[in-house]
LOTI-703797 format. One record per residue (C-alpha): x, y, z; residue in three letters. Coordinates in steps of 0.05 Angstrom, whole numbers, padded with zeros to 5 digits, always signed. Layout:
N
XYZALA;...
***
This chain:
264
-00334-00072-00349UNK;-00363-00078-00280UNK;-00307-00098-00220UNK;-00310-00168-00205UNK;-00361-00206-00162UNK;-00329-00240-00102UNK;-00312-00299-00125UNK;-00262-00275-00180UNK;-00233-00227-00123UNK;-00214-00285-00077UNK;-00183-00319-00138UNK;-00151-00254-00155UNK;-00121-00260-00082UNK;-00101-00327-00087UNK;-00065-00310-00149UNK;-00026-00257-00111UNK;-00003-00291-00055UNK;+00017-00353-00093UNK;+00066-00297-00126UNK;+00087-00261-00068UNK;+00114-00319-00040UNK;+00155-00331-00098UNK;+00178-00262-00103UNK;+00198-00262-00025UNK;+00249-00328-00035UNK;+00275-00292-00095UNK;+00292-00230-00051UNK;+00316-00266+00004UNK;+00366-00300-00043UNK;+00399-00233-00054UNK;+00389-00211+00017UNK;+00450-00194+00048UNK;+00496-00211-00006UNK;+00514-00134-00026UNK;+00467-00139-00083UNK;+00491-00090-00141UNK;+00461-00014-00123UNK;+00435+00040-00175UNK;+00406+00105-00153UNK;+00346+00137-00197UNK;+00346+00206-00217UNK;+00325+00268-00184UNK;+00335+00235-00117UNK;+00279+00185-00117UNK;+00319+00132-00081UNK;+00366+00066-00089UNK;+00346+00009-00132UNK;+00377-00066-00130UNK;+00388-00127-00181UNK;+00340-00155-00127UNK;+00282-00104-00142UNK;+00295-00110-00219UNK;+00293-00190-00211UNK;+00227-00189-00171UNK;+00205-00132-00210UNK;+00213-00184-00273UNK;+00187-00256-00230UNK;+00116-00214-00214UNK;+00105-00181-00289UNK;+00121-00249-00326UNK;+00080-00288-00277UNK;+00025-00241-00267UNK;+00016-00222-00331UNK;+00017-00298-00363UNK;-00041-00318-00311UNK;-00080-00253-00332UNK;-00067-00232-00400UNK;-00126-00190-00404UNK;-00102-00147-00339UNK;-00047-00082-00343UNK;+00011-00067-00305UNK;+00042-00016-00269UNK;+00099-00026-00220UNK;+00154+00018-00198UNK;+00204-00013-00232UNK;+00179-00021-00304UNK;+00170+00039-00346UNK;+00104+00057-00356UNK;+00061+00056-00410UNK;-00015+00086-00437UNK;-00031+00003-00448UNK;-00056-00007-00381UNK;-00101+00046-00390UNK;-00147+00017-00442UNK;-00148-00055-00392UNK;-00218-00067-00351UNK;-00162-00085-00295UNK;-00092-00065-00275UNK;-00033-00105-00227UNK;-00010-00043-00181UNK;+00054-00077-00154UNK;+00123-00048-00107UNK;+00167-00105-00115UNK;+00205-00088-00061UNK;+00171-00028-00016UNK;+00231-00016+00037UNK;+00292-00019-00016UNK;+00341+00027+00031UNK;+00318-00031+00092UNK;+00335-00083+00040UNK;+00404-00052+00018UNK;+00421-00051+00095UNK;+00407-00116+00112UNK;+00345-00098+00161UNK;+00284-00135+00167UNK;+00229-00086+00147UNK;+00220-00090+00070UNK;+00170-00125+00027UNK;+00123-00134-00028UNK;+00060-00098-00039UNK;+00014-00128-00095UNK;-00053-00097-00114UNK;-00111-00109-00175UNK;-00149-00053-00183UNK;-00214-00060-00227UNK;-00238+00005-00255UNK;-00206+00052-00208UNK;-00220+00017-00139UNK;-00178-00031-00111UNK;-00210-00106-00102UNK;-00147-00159-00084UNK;-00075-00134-00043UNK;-00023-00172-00007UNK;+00027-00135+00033UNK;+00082-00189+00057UNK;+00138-00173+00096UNK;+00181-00241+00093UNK;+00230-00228+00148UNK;+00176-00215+00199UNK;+00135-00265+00187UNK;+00077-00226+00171UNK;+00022-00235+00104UNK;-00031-00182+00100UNK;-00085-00203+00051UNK;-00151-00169+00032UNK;-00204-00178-00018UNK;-00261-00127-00038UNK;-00330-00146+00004UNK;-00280-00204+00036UNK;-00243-00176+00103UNK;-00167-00169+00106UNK;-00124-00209+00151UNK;-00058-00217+00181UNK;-00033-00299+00181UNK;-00118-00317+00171UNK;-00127-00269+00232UNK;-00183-00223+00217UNK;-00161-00147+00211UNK;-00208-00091+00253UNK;-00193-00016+00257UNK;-00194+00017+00327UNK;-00245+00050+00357UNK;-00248+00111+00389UNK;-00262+00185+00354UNK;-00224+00237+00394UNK;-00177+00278+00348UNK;-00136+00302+00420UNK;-00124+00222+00438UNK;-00087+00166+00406UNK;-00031+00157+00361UNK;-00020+00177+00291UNK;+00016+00137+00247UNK;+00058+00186+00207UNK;+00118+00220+00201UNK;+00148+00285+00233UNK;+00113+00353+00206UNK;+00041+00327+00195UNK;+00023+00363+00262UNK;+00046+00433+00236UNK;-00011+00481+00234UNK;-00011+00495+00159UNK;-00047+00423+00155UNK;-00102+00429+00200UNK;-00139+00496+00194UNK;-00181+00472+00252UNK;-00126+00459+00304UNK;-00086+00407+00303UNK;-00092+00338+00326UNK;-00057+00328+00400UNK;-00048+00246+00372UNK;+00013+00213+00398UNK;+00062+00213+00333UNK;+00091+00149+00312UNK;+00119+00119+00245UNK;+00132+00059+00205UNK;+00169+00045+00142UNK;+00162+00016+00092UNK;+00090+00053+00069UNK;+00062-00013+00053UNK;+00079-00042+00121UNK;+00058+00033+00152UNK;-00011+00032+00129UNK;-00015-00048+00142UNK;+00003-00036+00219UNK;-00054+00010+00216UNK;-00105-00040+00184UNK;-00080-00082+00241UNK;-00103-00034+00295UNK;-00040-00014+00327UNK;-00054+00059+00318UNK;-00111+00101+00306UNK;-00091+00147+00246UNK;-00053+00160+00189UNK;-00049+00229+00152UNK;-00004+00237+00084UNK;-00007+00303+00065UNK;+00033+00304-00003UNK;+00031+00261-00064UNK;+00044+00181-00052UNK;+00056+00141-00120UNK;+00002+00084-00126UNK;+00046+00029-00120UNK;+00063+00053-00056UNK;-00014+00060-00036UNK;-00058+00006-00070UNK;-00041-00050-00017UNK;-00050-00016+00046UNK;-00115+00020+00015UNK;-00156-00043+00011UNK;-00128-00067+00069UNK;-00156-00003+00102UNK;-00221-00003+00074UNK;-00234-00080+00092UNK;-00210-00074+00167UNK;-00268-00016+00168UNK;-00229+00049+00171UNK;-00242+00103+00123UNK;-00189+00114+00073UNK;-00184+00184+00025UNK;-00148+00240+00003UNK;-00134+00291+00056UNK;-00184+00334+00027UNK;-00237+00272+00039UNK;-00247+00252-00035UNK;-00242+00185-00057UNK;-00176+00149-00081UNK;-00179+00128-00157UNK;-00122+00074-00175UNK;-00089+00062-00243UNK;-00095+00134-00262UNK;-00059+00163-00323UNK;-00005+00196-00279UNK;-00006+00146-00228UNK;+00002+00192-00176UNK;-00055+00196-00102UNK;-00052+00269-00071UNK;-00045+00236-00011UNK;-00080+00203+00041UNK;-00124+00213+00111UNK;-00147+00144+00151UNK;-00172+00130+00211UNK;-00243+00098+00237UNK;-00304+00127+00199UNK;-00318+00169+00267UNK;-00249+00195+00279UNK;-00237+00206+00196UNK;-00300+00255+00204UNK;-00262+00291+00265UNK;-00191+00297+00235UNK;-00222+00317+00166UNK;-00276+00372+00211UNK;-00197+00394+00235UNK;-00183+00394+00163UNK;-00227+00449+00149UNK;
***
């Protein structure tokens, strides 16, 4: 199956931000109560009542209005179904769970449909900022109906990085590194939306990122104009069998080619 022509995209988008809303009043009715807390294995962070509840709104709605498409979200256990769909929900019902467990401001949801491989409708909303990213494939992305643009500007030694501490070390950039200013931005959703927005110039990920995490942001990326790959400069597939992207270089298509020249 080829991805879908424009037209199912924007419906695609519509369908996700009719749900994101949904899921945001959902999490907001658990925020700040001292929702019940579980911690996953090996580490790999909190999760709340509030995730599992949104986790269960987006599936069962999603899934109803597109029977035909997979899923994959962090909280459901995944399965080898979604790899036989022609299209797959790439969700993070709540990106920013440690924010939400503290009763800060800077979680959200990040909601993605990826049609073989690439990603063609994502809606990053962060409720308690007031703030709906939205993107569709061949479409634009925008923040509140404001169109998105990347930054311009090419100079590896100038401008600010979105990223965190330890991208600059040496062992990353063969060439030298970058002399960017270094800022950062959590959740990842909201990190890589902040750059679709233009507030920084860069962002370099130099280990694995699960999808979920990635498949918002990415399409808001590519649809504010920046160049968006792996840090080797390969393309990003989405709804892989081990749903895992070896991480991620993104910046305008002039600076990408500079930072991935530093690369080597």
């Amino acid at each position: 199956m080829q991805a879908p022509d424009p037209a199912q995209a924007r419906d695609d988008l519509a369908l996700l931000t009719e749900v994101a809303r949904a899921a945001a009043d959902l999490a907001l009715s658990f925020h700040g109560r001292n929702p019940q807390v579980w911690h996953k294995p090996d580490e790999a962070g909190p999760v709340t009542e509030a995730d599992l509840a949104v986790d269960a709104l987006l599936r069962d709605t999603l899934t109803a209005a597109r029977p035909d498409y997979g899923w994959l979200s962090e909280e459901t256990p995944d399965t080898p179904d979604r790899l036989s769909r022609p299209a797959a929900f790439i969700v993070d019902p709540i990106d920013g769970t440690r924010a939400f467990v503290a009763g800060e401001k800077t979680w959200g949801h990040s909601l993605a449909i990826a049609h073989e491989g690439e990603v063609t409708a994502a809606v990053v909303l962060m409720p308690m900022l007031g703030k709906l990213y939205a993107a569709a494939r061949g479409a634009g992305a925008w923040l509140n109906d404001e169109p998105l643009a990347a930054r311009a500007g090419s100079d590896p030694d100038s401008g600010a990085m979105l990223a965190r501490r330890g991208v600059m070390d040496a062992e990353h950039w063969p060439g030298g590194p970058p002399a960017m200013d270094l800022s950062n931005r959590s959740p990842m959703a909201y990190r890589l939306a902040c750059l679709a927005e233009g507030r920084f110039d860069a962002t370099f990920i130099p280990k694995p990122i699960w999808e979920w995490d990635l498949a918002g942001g990415m399409l808001l990326l590519t649809e504010s104009g920046h160049t968006a790959t792996d840090p080797s400069g390969a393309p990003l597939r989405f709804n892989a069998a081990h749903p895992r992207a070896p991480g991620l270089l993104a910046a305008n298509p002039a600076l990408h080619a500079a930072l991935l020249a530093r690369r080597g």
